[in-house]
N, C-alpha and C positions, 0 to 999 in steps of 0.2 A: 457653347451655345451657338455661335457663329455658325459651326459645321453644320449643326442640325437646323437652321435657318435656313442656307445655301441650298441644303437639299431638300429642304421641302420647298424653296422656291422652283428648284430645278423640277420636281415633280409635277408642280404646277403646271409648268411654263408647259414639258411633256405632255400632260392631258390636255391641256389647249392646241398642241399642234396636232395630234392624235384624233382631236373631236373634229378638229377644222380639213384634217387630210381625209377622214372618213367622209365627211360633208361632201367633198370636191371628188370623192370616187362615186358617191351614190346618183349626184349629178351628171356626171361622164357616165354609167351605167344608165339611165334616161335618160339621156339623150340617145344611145346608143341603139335603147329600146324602142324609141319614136320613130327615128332612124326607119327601122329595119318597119314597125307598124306603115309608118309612112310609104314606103316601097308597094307592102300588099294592097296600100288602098290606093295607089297609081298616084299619088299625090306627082304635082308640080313640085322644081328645085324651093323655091320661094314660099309654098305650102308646106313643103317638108321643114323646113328649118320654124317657121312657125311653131308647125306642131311639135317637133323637140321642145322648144318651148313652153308648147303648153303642157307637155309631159312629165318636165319637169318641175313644175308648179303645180299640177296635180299632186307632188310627193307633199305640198305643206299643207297639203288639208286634214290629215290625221298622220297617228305615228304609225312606224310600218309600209308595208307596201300594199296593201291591200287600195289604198287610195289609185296609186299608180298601175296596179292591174286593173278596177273595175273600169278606169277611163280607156287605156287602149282596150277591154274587152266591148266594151258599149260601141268605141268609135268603129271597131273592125266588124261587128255582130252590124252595125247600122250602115256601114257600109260595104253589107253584103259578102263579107271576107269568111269563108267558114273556117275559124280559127277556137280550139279550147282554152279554158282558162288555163289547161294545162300548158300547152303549149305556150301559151304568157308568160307562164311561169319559170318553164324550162329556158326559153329565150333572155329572161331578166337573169336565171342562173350565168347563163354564156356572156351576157351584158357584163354582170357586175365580171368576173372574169376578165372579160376585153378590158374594162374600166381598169381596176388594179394593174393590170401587164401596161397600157398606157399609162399610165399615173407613173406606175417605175421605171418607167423607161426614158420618162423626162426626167430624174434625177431630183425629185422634191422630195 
């Protein structure tokens, strides 16, 4: 009974580090994606890092990414950038991408 105790904690413990490492890539992925938003609309050093920020708290307003595309599509459409949703899209692809190879490369 032990054994199977042990290991269903151990599963646990796994999907908790699992849900928490997913968290911390999708965050490094937006930011990465603000990043690069922030570039096209000429943002200042000090604006840019803001808006990472606000990009990434665009992610907790619903689940998914759609939250996190329509804000960089609004912000770059409002600020004149002619950019598609596709092209959002395609960019958060190469994000989360970036995201994961940094994420392993620190060794977490």
């Amino acid at each position: 009974m032990t054994d199977f105790k042990d290991r269903e904690r151990g599963e646990e413990a796994k999907f908790v580090f699992d849900g928490e490492n997913a968290f911390k890539v999708a965050a490094r992925r937006n930011r990465l994606l603000g990043e690069w938003a922030a570039g096209l609309m000429g943002l200042t050093d000090e604006e840019t890092d803001a808006y990472r920020k606000a990009v990434v708290q665009a992610d907790f307003e619903e689940a998914g990414d759609e939250d996190v595309i329509r804000k960089v599509l609004g912000d770059l459409t409002g600020a004149g950038c002619e950019v598609s949703e596709a092209d959002i899209r395609a960019r958060l692809d190469e994000c989360a991408t970036e995201a994961r190879r940094q994420f392993m490369s620190e060794g977490r």
